[in-house]
C-alpha positions as CSV (number, residue, x, y, z in Angstrom):
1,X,164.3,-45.5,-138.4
2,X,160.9,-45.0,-136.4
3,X,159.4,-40.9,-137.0
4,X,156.8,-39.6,-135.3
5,X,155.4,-36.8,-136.7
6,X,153.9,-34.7,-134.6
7,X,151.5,-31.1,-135.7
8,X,150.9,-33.4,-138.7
9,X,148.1,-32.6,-141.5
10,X,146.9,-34.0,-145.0
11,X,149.8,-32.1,-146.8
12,X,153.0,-33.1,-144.5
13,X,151.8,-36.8,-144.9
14,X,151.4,-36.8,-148.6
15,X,155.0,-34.4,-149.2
16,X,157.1,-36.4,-146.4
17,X,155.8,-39.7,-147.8
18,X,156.8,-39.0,-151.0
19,X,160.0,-38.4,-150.3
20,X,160.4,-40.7,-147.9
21,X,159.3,-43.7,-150.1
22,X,159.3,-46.3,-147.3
23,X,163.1,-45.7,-146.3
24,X,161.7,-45.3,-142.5
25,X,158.5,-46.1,-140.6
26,X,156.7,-42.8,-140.2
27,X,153.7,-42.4,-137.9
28,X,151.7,-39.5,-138.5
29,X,150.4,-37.8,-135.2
30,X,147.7,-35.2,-135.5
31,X,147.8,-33.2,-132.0
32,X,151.0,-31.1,-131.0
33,X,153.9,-32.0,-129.2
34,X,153.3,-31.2,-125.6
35,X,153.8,-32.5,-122.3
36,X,150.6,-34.3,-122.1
37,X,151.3,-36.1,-125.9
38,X,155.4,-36.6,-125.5
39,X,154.1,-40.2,-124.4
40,X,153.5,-40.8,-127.8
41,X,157.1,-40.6,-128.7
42,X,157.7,-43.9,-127.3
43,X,159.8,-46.5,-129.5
44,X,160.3,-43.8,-131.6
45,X,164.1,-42.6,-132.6
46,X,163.1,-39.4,-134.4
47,X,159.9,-37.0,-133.3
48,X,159.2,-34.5,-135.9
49,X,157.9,-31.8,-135.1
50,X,156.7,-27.6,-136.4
51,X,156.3,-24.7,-135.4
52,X,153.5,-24.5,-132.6
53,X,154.7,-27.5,-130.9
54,X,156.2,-27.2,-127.5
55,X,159.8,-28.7,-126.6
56,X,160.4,-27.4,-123.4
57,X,162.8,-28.7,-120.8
58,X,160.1,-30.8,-119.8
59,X,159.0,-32.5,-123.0
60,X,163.0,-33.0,-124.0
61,X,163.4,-35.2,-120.4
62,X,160.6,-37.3,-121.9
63,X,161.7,-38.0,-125.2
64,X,165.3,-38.6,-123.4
65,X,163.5,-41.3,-121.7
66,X,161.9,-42.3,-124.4
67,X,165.6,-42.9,-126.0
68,X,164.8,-40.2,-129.1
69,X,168.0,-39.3,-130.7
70,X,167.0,-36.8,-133.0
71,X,164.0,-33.2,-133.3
72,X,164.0,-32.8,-136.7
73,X,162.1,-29.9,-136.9
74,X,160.2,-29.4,-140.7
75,X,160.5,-25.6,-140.0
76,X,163.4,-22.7,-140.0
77,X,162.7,-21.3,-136.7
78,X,163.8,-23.0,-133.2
79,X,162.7,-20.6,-130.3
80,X,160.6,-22.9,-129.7
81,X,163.2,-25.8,-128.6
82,X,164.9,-25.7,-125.4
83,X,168.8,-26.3,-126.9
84,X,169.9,-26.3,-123.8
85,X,168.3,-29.3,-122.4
86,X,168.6,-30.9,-125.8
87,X,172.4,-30.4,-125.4
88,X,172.3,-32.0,-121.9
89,X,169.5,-34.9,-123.3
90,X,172.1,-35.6,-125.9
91,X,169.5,-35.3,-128.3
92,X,170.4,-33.6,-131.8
93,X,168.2,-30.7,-132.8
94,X,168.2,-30.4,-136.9
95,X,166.1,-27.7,-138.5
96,X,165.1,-26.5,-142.6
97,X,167.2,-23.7,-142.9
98,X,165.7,-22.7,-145.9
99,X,162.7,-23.8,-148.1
100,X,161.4,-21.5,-150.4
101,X,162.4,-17.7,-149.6
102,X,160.0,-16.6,-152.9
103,X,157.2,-18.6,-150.7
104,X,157.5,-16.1,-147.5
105,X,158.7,-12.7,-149.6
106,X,155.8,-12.9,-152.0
107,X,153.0,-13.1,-149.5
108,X,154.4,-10.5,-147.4
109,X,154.1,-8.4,-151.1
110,X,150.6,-9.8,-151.5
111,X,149.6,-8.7,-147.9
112,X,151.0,-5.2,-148.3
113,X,149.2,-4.9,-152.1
114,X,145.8,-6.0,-150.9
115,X,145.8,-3.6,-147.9
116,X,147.0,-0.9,-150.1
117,X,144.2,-1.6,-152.7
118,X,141.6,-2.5,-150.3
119,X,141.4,-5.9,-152.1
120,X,139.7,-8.0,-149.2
121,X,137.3,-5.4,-148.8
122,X,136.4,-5.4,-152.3
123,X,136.0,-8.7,-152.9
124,X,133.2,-8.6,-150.2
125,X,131.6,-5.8,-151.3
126,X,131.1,-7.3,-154.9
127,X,130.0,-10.7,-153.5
128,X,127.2,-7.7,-152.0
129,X,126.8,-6.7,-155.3
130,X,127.9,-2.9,-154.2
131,X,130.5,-1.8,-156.9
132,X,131.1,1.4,-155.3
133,X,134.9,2.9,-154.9
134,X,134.6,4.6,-151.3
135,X,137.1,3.7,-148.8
136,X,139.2,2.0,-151.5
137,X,141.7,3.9,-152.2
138,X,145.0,3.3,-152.1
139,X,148.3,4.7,-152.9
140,X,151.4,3.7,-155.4
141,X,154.1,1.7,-154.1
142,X,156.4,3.1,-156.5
143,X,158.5,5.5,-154.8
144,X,157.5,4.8,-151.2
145,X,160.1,4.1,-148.6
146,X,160.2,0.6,-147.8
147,X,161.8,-0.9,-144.4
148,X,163.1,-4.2,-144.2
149,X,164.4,-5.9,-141.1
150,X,166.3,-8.7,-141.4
151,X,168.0,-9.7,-144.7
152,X,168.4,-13.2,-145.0
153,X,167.5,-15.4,-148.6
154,X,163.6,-14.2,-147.4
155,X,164.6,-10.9,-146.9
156,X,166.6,-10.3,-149.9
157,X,163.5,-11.8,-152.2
158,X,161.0,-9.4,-150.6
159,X,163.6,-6.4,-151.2
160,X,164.4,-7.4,-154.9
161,X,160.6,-7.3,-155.3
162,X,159.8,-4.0,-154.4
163,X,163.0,-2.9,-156.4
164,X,161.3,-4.1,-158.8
165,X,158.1,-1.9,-157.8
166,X,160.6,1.0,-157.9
167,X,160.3,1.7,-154.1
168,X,163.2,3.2,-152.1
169,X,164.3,-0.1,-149.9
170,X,165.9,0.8,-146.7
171,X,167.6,-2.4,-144.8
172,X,168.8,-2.8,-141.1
173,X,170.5,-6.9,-140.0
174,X,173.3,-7.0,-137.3
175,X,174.5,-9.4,-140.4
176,X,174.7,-7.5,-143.2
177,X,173.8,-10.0,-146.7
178,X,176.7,-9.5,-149.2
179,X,174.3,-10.5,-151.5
180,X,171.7,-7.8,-150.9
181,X,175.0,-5.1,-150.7
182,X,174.6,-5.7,-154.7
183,X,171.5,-4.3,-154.8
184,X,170.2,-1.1,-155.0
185,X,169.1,-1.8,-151.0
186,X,170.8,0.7,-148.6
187,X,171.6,-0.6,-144.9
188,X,170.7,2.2,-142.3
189,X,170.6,2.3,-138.8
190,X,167.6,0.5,-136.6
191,X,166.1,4.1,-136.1
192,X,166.2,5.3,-139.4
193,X,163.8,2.5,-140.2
194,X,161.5,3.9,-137.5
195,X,161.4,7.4,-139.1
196,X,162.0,6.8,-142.8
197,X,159.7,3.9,-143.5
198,X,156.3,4.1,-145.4
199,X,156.4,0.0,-144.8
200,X,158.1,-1.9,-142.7
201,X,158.4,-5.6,-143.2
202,X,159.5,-8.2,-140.5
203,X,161.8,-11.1,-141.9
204,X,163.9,-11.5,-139.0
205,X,164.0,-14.2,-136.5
206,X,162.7,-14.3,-132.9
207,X,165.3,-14.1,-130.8
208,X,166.0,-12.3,-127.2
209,X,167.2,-9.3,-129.1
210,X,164.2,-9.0,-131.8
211,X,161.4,-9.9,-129.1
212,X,158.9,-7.6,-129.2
213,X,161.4,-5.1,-131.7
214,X,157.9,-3.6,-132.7
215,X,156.7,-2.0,-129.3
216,X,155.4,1.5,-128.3
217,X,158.9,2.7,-128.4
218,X,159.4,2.0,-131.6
219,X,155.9,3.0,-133.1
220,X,156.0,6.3,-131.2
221,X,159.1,6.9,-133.6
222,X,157.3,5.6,-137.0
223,X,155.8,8.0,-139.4
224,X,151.8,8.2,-139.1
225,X,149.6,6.5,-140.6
226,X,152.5,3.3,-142.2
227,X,152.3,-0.1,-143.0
228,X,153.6,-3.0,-140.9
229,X,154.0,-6.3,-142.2
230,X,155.1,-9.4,-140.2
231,X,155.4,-12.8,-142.0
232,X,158.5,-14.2,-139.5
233,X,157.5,-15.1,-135.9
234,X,155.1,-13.3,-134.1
235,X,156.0,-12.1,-131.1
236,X,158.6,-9.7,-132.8
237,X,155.3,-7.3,-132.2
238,X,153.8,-6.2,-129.1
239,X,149.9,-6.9,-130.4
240,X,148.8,-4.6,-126.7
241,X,151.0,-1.7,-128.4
242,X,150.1,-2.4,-131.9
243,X,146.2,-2.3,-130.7
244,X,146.9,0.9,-129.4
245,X,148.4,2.6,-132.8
246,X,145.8,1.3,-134.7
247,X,142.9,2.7,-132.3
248,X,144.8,6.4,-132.7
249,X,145.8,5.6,-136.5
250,X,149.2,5.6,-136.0
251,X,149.6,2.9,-137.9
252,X,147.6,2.9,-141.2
253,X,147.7,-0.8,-142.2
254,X,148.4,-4.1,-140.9
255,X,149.1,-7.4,-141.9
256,X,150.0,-10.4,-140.2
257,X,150.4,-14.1,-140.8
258,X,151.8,-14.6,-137.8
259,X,150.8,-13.6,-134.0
260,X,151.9,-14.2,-130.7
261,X,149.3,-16.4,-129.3
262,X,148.8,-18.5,-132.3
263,X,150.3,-22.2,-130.6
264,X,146.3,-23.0,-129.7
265,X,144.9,-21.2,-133.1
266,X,146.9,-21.4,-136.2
267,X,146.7,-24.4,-138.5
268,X,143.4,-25.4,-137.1
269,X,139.6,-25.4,-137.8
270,X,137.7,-23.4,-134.9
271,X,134.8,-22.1,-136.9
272,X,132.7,-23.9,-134.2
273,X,134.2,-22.4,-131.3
274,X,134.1,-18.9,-130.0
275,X,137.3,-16.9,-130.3
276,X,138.3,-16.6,-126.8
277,X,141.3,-14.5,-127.6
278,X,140.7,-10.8,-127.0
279,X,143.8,-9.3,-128.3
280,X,143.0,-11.5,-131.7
281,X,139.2,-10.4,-131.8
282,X,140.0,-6.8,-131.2
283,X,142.4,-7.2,-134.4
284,X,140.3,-8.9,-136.4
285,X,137.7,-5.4,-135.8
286,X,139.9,-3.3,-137.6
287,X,139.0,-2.4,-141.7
288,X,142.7,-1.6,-142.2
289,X,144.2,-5.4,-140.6
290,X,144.6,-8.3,-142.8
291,X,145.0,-11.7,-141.0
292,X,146.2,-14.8,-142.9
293,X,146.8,-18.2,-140.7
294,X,150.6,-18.9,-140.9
295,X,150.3,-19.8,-144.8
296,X,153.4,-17.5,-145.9
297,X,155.3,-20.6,-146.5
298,X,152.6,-22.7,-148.3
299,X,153.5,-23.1,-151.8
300,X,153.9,-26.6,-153.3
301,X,157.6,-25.9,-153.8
302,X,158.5,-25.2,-150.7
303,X,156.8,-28.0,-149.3
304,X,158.3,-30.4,-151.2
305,X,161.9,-28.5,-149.8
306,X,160.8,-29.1,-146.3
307,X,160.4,-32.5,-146.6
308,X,163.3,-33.5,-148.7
309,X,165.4,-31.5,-145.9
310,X,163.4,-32.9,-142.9
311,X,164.5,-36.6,-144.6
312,X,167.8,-35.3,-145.7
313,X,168.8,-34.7,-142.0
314,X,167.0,-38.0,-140.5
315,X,169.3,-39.6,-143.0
316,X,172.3,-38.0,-141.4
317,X,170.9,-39.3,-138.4
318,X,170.7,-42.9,-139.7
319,X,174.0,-43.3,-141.7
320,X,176.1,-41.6,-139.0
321,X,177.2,-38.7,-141.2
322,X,177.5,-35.4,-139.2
323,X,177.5,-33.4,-142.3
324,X,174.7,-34.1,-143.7
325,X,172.4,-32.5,-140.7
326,X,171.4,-29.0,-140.6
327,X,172.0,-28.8,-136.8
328,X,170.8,-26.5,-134.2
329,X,173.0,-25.9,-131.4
330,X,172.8,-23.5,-128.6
C-alpha cells in the first residue's frame, strides 16, 4: 500500500521504517496535514497522520477524493478527527491505543519532582556558578494528597508511582479501572479532588465532557497554593483561568507538556521567531511553571510501540482483516 506520512520527523522515519521493512511504499511528509497540504495525499491509500494535524470535515472530503481508505493515526487521542465525516467518507479511522503508559506516567512524576525541588532553577543557577539554596525549597511528596483524573493504563502507572512515594492517591474516572480498585488508590467524587488534592494530575482524554475540566470553577474550589500537572491534551485547562491563579498564587506549581494552542508550536524549532502567543509568553514568566514540548511520550520504547501498531493496523487495512485494526468510530 502507498502511506503518506504526514507531521513526519527524523525519529517516525527511522521507527516506522524499521518496522515496516519495505512491506509498503511510505512517503515521508514533513508539514502537517491541513487543508492547504491534503493535496499531497493524492495516489495515496493510507495518510498517516499525529497529533497537531488537522482532519476536519474539509480535509476528510479531500482525501475521499483522493480515494484514501484509511487515517491511521500514530497517536492515542482522536479529537482531532472529524468521525463523523470519516463515517460518511467511508474512510476508516484507526488509532494507537496504547504505547508506553510508563512513557507519559513517569514524566508527569518528573515534572511534579523538578517543580517541587526547584530543579530547573538550579540547574541554571549552577551553570551561573551561584550555589546558593534560596527559593529552592521544596516539600516531601510522601504523605501529600495526590489527585488523579482519569485512570486508564497511563493513569494507573502514574498512581502506582506515587504509592510508591507513599502519597495518599485520590482517583475520579466515569470508568472506574478494576485494575487500579487493587490498589491502595481510592475513587472519590470530582469535587473531592478539587478540595482534597495537594497535586492534581490530568491523564484523561479531551472530550466534550473534560474540555476545559480545569477552569475558574474548579480552581476557586482547589486548596491554595497546589500543583497541577497536565501530560494528556491540552485544552482540558483553561490557560486565561490558569494565568489568573497563578498571578494571585492560587496555584503553587505548574507543569505542562501540553497546551491548548500548541498545533502551530509543538514539535517544531522557532528559536528564530518571536513567540507571538501571549497566553504562552505570559506562562513561560512564571518561576513556579515548567514547560516541556509534547515529549511525555518520547521514550524509545514507546516509539517503537507506535509504529509496530500504526503498521499493525495498515496491515488490517491491506489483508482485509477487520480485527486486526484498532478502529475509531463515532
Amino acid at each position: 500500500m502507498k502511506i503518506a506520512v504526514f507531521s513526519s520527523k527524523p525519529y517516525d522515519r527511522a521507527h516506522l521504517s524499521a518496522v515496516n521493512q519495505d512491506q509498503h511504499q511510505m512517503t515521508f511528509f514533513e508539514p502537517h496535514l491541513d487543508e492547504q497540504t491534503a493535496i499531497l495525499a493524492q495516489g495515496f491509500d493510507v495518510v498517516c497522520c499525529f497529533v497537531n494535524d488537522t482532519l476536519s470535515a474539509p480535509v476528510i472530503r479531500t482525501l475521499a477524493d483522493h480515494r484514501v481508505q484509511m487515517i491511521a493515526l500514530r497517536c492515542a487521542g482522536f479529537n482531532n478527527v472529524d468521525l463523523v465525516q470519516a463515517d460518511a467518507s467511508g474512510i476508516l479511522v484507526a488509532r494507537v491505543p496504547e504505547y508506553s503508559p510508563y512513557a507519559v506516567a513517569e514524566h508527569a512524576v518528573a515534572l511534579a519532582l523538578s517543580l517541587n525541588r526547584n530543579l530547573h532553577r538550579a540547574h541554571n543557577r549552577v551553570r551561573e556558578n551561584d550555589y546558593s539554596l534560596h527559593g529552592l525549597l521544596g516539600f516531601d511528596m510522601h504523605g501529600k494528597t495526590v489527585g488523579v483524573i482519569g485512570t486508564g493504563k497511563i493513569g494507573l502507572a502514574f498512581c502506582n508511582i506515587l504509592l510508591g512515594f507513599g502519597c495518599r492517591v485520590n482517583c475520579y474516572d466515569p470508568c472506574p479501572n478494576p485494575e487500579l480498585e487493587k490498589t491502595a488508590a481510592t475513587y472519590v467524587p470530582l469535587e473531592q479532588i478539587w478540595t482534597d488534592s495537594d497535586i492534581i494530575s490530568l491523564h484523561c482524554p479531551l472530550l466534550a465532557t473534560t474540555r476545559h475540566i480545569i477552569n475558574s470553577n474548579s480552581i476557586h474550589q482547589m486548596k491554595p497554593g497546589l500543583m497541577l500537572i497536565n501530560t494528556s491534551r491540552g485544552a482540558l485547562i483553561d490557560t486565561r483561568a490558569v494565568i489568573d491563579a497563578l498571578k494571585m498564587g492560587h496555584i503553587g506549581y505548574l507543569g505542562l507538556d501540553v497546551y491548548e494552542e500548541e498545533a502551530e508550536l509543538f514539535f517544531e524549532d522557532n528559536s528564530d521567531e518571536i513567540l507571538h502567543d501571549d497566553m504562552l509568553a505570559r506562562l513561560q514568566t512564571f518561576k513556579n511553571v515548567l514547560i516541556t514540548g509534547h515529549q511525555a511520550f518520547f521514550t524509545q520504547e514507546a516509539l517503537t510501540a507506535i509504529a509496530e501498531i500504526t503498521l499493525r493496523n495498515i496491515n488490517g487495512l491491506a489483508n482485509n482483516d477487520p480485527a486486526a485494526i484498532y478502529q475509531v468510530k463515532q
